[in-house]
N, C-alpha and C positions, 0 to 999 in steps of 0.2 A: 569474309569473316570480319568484325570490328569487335573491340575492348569497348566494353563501356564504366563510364563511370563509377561502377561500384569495386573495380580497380584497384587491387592492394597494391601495386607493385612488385609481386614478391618473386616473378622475371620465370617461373617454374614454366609459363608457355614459351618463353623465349628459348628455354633448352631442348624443347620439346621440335620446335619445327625445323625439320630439315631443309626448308627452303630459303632459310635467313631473313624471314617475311618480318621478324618482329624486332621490335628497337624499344628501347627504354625511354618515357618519356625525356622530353628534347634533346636525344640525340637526332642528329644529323642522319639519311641513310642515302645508297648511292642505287642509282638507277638508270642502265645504260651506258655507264660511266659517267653520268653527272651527279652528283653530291644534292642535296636537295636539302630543304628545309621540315624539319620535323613535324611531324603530325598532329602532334600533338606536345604540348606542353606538363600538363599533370597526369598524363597516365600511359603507361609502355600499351604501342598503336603497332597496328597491322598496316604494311603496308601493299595494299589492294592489287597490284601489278606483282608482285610479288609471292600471293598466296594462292595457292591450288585446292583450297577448301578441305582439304585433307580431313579437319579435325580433329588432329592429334592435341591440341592446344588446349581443346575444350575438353576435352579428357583428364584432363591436368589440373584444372581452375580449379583453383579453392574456395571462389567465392561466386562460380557460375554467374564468371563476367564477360563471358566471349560468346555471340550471338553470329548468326549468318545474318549477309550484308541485304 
């Protein structure tokens, strides 16, 4: 699954995924216990090791901005 661009920020898939796959843009997220560099800069990013496709997220979009990868 990816965010794209048309991206409000408004975090409603972030509460939505059980897997803790999604981050607000540039925050930092950790992976394996390393800490990593954000994905993204201007818009809250799925990150791909992280997501089980579920689509609970895309259920939630307000602005059917969450797309399979």
């Amino acid at each position: 699954m990816v965010i794209t661009d048309e991206c409000i920020n408004c975090a409603a898939c972030m509460d939505e995924c059980d897997n803790s796959a999604i981050y607000n843009a540039d925050e930092e997220y950790e992976l394996n216990g390393e800490t990593k560099p954000a994905l993204s800069e201007d818009h809250t990013y799925i990150v791909p090791e992280l997501c089980t496709d579920c689509e609970d997220c895309v259920d939630v979009c307000a602005v059917d901005a969450i797309e399979k990868a």
